[in-house]
C-alpha positions as CSV (number, residue, x, y, z in Angstrom):
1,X,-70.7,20.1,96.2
2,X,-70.4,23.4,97.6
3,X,-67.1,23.7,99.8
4,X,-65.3,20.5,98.7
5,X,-62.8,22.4,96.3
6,X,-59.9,20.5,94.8
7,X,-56.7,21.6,93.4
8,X,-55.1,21.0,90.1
9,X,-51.5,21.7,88.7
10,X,-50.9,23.6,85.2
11,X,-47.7,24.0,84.0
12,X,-48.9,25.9,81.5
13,X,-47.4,26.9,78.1
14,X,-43.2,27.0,77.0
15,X,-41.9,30.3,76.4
16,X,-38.2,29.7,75.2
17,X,-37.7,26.3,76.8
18,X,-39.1,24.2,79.3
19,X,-40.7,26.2,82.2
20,X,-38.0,26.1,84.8
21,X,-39.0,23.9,87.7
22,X,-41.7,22.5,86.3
23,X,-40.8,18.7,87.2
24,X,-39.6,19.9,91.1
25,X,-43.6,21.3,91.2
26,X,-45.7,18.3,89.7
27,X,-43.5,16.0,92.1
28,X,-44.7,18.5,94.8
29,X,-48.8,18.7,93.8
30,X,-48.2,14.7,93.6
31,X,-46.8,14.2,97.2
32,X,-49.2,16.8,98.6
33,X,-52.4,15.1,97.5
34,X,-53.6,17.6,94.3
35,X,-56.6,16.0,91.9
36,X,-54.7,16.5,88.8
37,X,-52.2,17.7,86.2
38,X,-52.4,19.7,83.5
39,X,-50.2,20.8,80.3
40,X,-50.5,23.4,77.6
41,X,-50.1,24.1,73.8
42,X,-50.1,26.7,71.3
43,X,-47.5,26.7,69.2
44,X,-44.2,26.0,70.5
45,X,-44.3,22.8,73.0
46,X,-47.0,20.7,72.6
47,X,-49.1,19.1,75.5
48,X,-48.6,15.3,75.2
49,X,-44.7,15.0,75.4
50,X,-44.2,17.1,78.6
51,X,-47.3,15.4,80.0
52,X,-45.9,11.8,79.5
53,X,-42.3,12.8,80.5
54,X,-43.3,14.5,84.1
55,X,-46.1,12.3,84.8
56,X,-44.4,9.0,84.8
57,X,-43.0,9.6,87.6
58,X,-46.1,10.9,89.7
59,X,-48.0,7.7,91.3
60,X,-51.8,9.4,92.4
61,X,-52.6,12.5,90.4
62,X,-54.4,12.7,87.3
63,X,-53.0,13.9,83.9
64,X,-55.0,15.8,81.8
65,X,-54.4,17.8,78.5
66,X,-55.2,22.0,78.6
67,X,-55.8,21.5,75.7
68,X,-54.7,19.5,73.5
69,X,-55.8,21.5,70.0
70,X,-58.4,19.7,67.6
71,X,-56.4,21.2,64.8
72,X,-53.0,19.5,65.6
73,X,-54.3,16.1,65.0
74,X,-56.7,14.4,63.3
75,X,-59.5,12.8,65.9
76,X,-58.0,8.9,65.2
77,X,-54.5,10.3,66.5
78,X,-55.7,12.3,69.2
79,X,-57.7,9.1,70.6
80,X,-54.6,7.1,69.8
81,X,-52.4,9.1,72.1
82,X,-55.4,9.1,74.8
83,X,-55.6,5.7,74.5
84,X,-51.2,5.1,74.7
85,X,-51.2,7.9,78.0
86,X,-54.0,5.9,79.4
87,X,-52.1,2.7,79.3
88,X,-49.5,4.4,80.6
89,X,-50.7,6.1,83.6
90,X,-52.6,3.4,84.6
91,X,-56.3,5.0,83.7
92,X,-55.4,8.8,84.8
93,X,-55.3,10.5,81.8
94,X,-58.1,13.7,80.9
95,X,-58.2,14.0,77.2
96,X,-58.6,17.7,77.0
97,X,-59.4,19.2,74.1
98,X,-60.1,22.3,72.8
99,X,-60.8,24.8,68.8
100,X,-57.7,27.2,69.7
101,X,-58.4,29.7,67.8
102,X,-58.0,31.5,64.0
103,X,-55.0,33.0,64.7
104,X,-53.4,29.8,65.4
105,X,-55.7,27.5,63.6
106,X,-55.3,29.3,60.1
107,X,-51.4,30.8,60.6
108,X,-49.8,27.8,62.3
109,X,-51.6,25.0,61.0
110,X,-52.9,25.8,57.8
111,X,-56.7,24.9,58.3
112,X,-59.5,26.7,58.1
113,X,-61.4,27.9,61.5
114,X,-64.8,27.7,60.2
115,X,-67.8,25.8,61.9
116,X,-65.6,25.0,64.9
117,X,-68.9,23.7,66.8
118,X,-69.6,21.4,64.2
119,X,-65.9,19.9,63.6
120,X,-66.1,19.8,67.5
121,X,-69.0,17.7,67.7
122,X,-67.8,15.6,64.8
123,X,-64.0,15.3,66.5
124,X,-65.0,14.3,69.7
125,X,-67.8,11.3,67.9
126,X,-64.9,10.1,66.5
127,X,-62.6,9.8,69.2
128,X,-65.6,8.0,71.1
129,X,-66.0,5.5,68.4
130,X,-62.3,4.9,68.9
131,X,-62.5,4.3,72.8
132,X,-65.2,1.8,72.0
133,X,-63.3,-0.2,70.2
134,X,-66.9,-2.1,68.6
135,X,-65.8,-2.4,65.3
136,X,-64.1,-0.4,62.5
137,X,-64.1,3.5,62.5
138,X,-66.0,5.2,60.0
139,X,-67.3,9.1,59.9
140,X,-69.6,10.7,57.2
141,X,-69.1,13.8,58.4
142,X,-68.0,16.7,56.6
143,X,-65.1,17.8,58.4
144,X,-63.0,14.8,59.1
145,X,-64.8,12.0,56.6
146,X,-63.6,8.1,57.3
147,X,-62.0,6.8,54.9
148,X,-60.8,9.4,52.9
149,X,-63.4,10.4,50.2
150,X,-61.8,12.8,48.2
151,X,-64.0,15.5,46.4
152,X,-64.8,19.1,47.1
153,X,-61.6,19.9,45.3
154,X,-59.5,17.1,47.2
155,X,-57.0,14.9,45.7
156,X,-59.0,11.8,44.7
157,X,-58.5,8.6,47.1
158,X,-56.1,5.8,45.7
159,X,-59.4,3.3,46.6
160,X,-57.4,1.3,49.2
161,X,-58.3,3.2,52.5
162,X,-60.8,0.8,54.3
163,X,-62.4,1.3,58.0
164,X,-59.8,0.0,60.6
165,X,-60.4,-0.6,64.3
166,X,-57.9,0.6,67.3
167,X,-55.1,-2.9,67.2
168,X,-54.6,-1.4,71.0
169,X,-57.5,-2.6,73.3
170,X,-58.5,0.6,75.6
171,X,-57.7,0.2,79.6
172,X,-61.0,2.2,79.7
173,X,-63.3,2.5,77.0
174,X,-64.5,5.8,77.9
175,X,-61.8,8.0,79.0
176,X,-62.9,11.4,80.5
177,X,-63.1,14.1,77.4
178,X,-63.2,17.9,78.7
179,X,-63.5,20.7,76.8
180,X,-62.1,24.2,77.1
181,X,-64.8,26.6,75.8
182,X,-65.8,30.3,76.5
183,X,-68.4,31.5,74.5
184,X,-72.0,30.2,75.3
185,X,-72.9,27.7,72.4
186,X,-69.7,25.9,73.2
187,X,-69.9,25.9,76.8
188,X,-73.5,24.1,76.1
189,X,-71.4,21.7,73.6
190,X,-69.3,20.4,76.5
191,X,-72.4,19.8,78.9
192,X,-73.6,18.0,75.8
193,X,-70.8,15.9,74.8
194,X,-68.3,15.9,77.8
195,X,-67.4,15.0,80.9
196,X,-66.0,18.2,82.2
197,X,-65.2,22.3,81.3
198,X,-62.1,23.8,80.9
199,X,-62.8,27.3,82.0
200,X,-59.8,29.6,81.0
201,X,-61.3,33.1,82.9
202,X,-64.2,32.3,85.1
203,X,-65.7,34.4,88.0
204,X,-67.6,32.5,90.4
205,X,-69.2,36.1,90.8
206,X,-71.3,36.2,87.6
207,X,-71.3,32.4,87.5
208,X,-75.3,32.6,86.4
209,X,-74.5,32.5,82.6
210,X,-72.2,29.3,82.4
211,X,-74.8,27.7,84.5
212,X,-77.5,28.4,82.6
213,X,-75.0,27.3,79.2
214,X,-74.4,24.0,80.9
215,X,-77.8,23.3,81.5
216,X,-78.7,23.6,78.2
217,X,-76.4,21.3,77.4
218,X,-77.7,19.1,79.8
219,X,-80.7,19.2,78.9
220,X,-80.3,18.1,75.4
221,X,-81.1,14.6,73.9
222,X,-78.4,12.0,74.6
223,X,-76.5,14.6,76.5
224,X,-74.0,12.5,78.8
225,X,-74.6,14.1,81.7
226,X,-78.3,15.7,83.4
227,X,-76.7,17.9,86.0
228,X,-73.3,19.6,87.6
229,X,-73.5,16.4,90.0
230,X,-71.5,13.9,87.8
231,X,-69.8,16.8,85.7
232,X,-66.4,18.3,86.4
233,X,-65.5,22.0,86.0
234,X,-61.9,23.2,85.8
235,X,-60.9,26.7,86.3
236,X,-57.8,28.1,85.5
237,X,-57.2,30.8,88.7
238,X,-54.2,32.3,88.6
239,X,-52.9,32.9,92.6
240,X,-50.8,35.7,93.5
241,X,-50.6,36.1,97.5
242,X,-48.8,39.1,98.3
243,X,-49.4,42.2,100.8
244,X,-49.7,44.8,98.1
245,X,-53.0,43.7,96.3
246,X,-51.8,46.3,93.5
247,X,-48.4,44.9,93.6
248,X,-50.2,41.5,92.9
249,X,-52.3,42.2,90.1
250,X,-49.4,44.5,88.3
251,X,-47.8,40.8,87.9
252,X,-51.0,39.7,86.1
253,X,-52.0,42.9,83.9
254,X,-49.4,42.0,80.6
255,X,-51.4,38.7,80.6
256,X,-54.9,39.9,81.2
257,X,-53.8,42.7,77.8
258,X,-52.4,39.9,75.9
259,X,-55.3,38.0,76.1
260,X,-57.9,40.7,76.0
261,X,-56.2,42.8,73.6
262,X,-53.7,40.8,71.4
263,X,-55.2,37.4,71.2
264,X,-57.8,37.9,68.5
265,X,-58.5,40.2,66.0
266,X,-60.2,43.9,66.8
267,X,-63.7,42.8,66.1
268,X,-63.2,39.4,67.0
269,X,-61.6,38.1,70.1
270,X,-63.7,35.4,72.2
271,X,-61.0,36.2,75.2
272,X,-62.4,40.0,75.4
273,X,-65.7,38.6,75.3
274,X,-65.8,37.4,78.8
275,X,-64.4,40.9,80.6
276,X,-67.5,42.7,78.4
277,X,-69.9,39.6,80.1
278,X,-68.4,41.2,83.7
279,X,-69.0,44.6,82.8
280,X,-65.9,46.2,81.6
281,X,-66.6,46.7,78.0
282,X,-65.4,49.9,77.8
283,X,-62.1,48.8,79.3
284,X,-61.9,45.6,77.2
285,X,-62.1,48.0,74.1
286,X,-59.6,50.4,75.5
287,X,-57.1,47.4,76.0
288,X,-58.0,46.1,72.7
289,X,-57.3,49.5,70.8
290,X,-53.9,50.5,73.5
291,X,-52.4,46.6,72.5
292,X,-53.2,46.5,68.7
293,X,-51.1,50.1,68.5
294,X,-48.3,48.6,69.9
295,X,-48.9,50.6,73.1
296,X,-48.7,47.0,75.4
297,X,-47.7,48.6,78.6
298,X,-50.2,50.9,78.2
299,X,-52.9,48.0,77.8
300,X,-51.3,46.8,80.6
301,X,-52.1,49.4,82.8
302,X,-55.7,49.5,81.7
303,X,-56.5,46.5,82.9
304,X,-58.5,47.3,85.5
305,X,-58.2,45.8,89.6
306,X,-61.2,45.0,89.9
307,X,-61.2,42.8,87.0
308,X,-58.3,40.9,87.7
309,X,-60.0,40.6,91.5
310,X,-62.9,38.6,89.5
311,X,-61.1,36.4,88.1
312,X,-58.0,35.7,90.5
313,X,-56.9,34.9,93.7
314,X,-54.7,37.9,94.8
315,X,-53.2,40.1,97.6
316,X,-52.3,38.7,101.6
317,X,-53.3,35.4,102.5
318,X,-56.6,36.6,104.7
319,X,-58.1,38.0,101.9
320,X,-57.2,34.9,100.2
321,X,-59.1,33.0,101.9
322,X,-61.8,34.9,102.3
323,X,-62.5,35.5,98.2
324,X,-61.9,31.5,98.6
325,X,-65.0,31.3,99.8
326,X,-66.9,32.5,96.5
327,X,-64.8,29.5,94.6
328,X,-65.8,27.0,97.4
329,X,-70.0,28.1,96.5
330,X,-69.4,27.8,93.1
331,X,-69.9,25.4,90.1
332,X,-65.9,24.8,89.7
333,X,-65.3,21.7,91.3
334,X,-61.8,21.8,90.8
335,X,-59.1,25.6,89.9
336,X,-55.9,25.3,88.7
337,X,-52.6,26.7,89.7
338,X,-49.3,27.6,88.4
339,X,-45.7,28.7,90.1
340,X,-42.9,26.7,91.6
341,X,-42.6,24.0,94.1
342,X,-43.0,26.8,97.0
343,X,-45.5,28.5,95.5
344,X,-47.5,24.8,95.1
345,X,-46.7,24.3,98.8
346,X,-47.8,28.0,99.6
347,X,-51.2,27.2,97.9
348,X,-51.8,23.9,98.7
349,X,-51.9,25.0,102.7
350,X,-54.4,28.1,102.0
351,X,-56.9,25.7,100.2
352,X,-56.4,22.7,101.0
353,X,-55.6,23.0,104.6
């Protein structure tokens, strides 16, 4: 509904060691009335630990996984720890998963990147089969076959795996599954298969093409949802008040050339993909080219303003909430936010009030 806008907590991903603060700032999105919290992993920290330790002392908010990566776990543990957190938060938890990407997939964890639509599709049946808890787990699939078949150059099976059923019995049987997705095809998958998007770089100003994605996923057979009504999106929305507006999104451009330039490969980075879908295709390539030299601060600096304005909430706190506005009218029902305890407090007044 246009206008009713909630706020969600990131903490976002590890650098060295735990993100300083971060248990002083979930206490604080708790007390002040936030819809949810979120953790991160790539590879360092994972998502569930963090999740479990800071949440269990939160009473209201919801805990959700951004993202939990389909190549960490096979889908039988990944329900297994949605189905423990569940338990344990008393029905909050958001399983939230997401593909990563080849980088990560095929250098950290050894597997191979290919079809990721298909072992999505197959992952997330799984996991369902496992909330259900109607009888013993089985999968033909290709990608993530119960029990273990062997073949296609795999050892052969020792004959003793059988189909087993969940010995824990669900506190809900159908606990919420988002998806973070980008590209088209799998922004379609999770209005297909999900109960909510996890939208990394979204701009409620060029909204028209994730729309029209959801909608075809909608509008597919057996789709769980039919509209936007009963279907969460959750934008990350990184918010930066400040005077300077150029001050502001100087704190953001090494991010924006990280992701844009350094987190793919030249000719292949689904991150770059959505600044060419806003127009900047030129820059995009520029930042690509400037971070894949080594020349990072000079990536940096390419990053345009204007760009950054699309996808952020920056600069003083008039303009703030006037670009608010634009969120408020759009299809994200709910953005999320990073920073300290202030900056939770800070944020929570210019949106919430």
């Amino acid at each position: 509904m246009a206008g009713d806008l909630k706020l969600g907590y990131n903490t976002g991903y590890w650098s060295a060691g735990p993100p300083p603060g971060a248990q002083e700032a979930v206490l604080e999105a708790d007390r002040l009335g936030f819809d949810s919290i979120w953790t991160a992993e790539a590879y360092g920290s994972d998502a569930l630990t963090p999740l479990a330790w800071w949440g269990s002392r939160t009473e209201r908010v919801r805990l959700g996984t951004a993202i939990m990566q389909l190549s960490a776990r096979q889908p039988a543990a990944a329900a297994m720890a949605a189905l423990t957190m569940d338990h344990l938060s008393g029905g909050r938890f958001i399983l939230g998963l997401g593909v990563s990407g080849p980088q990560v997939v095929e250098g950290w964890y050894g597997m191979s990147f290919a079809k990721p639509l298909a072992r999505t599709r197959e992952y997330i049946g799984i996991v369902r089969d496992v909330f259900a808890r109607e009888g013993p787990v089985t999968s033909e699939g290709p990608h993530y076959p119960l029990p273990y078949p062997g073949g296609d150059g795999r050892a052969e099976p020792t004959g003793l795996g059988k189909p087993l059923k969940p010995t824990v019995h669900p506190l809900r049987n159908d606990i919420p599954i988002f998806l973070g997705a980008e590209g088209p095809k799998n922004v379609a998958l999770a209005g297909e298969l999900c109960d909510g998007w996890l939208a990394l770089f979204f701009s409620p100003h060029q909204q028209g093409f994730y729309r029209d994605a959801l909608q075809e996923g909608f509008a597919r057979e057996g789709a769980r949802h039919s509209s936007l009504d009963d279907f969460e999106v959750v934008a990350t929305v990184p918010v930066i008040p400040g005077d300077d507006v150029e001050h502001c999104a100087d704190m953001l451009r090494p991010m924006y050339a990280l992701y844009f330039g350094g987190m793919g490969a030249r000719d292949r980075n689904f991150h770059r993909d959505v600044a060419v879908r806003l127009g900047y295709e030129e820059e995009a390539m520029r930042i690509t080219d400037l971070y894949l030299d080594g020349k990072k601060d000079e990536a940096a600096a390419a990053v345009p303003t204007e760009l950054i304005e699309q996808l952020t909430l920056i600069g003083p706190p008039d303009k703030i909430r006037h670009d608010l506005e634009a969120w408020r009218e759009s299809i994200v029902s709910t953005i999320l936010i990073g920073g300290d305890a202030a900056m939770v407090r800070g944020i929570a007044e210019l949106v919430l009030g």
